[in-house]
C-alpha positions in Angstrom: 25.5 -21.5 -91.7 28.5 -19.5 -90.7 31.6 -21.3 -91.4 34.8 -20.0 -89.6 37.6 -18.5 -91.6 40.7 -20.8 -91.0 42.9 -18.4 -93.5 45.4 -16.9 -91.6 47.5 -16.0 -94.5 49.3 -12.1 -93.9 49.0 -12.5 -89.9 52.2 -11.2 -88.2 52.7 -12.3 -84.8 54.6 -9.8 -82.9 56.1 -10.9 -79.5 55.9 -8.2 -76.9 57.3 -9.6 -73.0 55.0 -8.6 -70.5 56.7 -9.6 -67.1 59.9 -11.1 -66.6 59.9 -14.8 -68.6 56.2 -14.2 -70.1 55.7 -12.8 -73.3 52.1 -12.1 -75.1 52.9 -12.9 -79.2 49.9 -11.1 -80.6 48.4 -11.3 -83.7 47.7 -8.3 -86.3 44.9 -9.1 -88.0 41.7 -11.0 -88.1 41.2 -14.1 -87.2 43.2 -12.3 -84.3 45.6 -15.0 -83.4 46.7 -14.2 -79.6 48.9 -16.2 -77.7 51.6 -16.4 -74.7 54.6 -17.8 -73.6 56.1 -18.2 -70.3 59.3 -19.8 -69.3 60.3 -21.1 -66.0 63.8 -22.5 -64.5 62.8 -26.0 -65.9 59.6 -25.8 -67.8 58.6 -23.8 -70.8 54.2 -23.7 -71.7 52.9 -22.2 -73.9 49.0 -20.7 -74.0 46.9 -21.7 -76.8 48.3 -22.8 -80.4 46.4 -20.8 -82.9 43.7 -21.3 -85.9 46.3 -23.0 -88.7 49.6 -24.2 -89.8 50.9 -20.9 -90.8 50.4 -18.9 -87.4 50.9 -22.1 -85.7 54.7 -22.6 -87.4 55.6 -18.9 -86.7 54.4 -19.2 -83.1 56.5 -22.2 -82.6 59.3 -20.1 -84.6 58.9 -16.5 -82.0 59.2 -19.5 -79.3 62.0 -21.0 -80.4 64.2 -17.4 -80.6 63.3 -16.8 -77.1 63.7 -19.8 -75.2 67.5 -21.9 -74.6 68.2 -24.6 -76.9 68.0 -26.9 -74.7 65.0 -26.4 -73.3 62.0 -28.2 -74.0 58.2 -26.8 -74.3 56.5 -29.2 -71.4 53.1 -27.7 -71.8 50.2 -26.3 -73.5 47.4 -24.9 -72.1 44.1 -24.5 -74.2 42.1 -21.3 -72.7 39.2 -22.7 -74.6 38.3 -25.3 -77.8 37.7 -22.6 -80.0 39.6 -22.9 -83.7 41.8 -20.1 -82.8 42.8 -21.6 -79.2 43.7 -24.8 -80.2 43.7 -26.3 -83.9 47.9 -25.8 -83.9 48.0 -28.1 -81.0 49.4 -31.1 -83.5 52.2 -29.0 -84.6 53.6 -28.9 -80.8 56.0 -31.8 -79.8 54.1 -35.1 -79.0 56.2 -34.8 -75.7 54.0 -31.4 -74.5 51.4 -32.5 -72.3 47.9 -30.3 -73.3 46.4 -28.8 -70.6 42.7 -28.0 -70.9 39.1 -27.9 -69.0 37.4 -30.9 -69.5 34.6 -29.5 -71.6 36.8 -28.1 -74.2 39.0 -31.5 -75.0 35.3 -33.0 -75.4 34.7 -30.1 -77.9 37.6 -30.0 -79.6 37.3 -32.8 -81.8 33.6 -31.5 -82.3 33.9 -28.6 -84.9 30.1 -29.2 -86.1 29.0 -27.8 -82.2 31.8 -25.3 -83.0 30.6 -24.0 -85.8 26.6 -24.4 -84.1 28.0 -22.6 -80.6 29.2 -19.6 -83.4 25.6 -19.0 -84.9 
């Protein structure tokens, strides 16, 4: 059984703005943690929320240095159920509405067809 490596430890995320208000934060080694970030006039979301706590926390950090104080992160969008897509999404505000496909909020709670799906 393959069973997904959740250790994160050493990744860098580097933020690198690829249009005006959306930045890619890209991870530097495996488990490639890839991410983005765009910010409008009134709403800030934020795609995907990476594999643990540790990428997770400096995601949320890169965001914070780029967006106003007073702005709020409003969304999160989950580009699929995968570990690396969406097992940070607790560590985002309870306030952040999640935005994902149907199929993948019924699999992300299912990390035994996860793990199945990766075999």
């Amino acid at each position: 059984m393959f069973i997904p490596s959740l250790n994160s430890k050493g990744t860098t995320l580097c933020s690198r703005e690829v249009a005006a208000g959306v930045w890619a934060h890209l991870g530097q080694r495996v488990p490639l943690n890839n991410s983005g970030l765009i910010v409008g006039d009134t709403s800030v979301a934020v795609i995907d929320s990476h594999i643990a706590n540790e990428t997770t926390y400096q995601q949320i950090k890169l965001i914070r240095s780029l967006i106003s104080p007073r702005k709020e992160i409003s969304f999160l969008v989950n580009t699929s159920f995968r570990d690396d897509h969406s097992f940070g999404n607790y560590l985002f505000p309870r306030s952040c509405k999640v935005i994902a496909h149907r199929s993948n909020k019924d699999l992300m709670g299912d990390l035994e067809s996860e793990i199945t799906l990766m075999e």
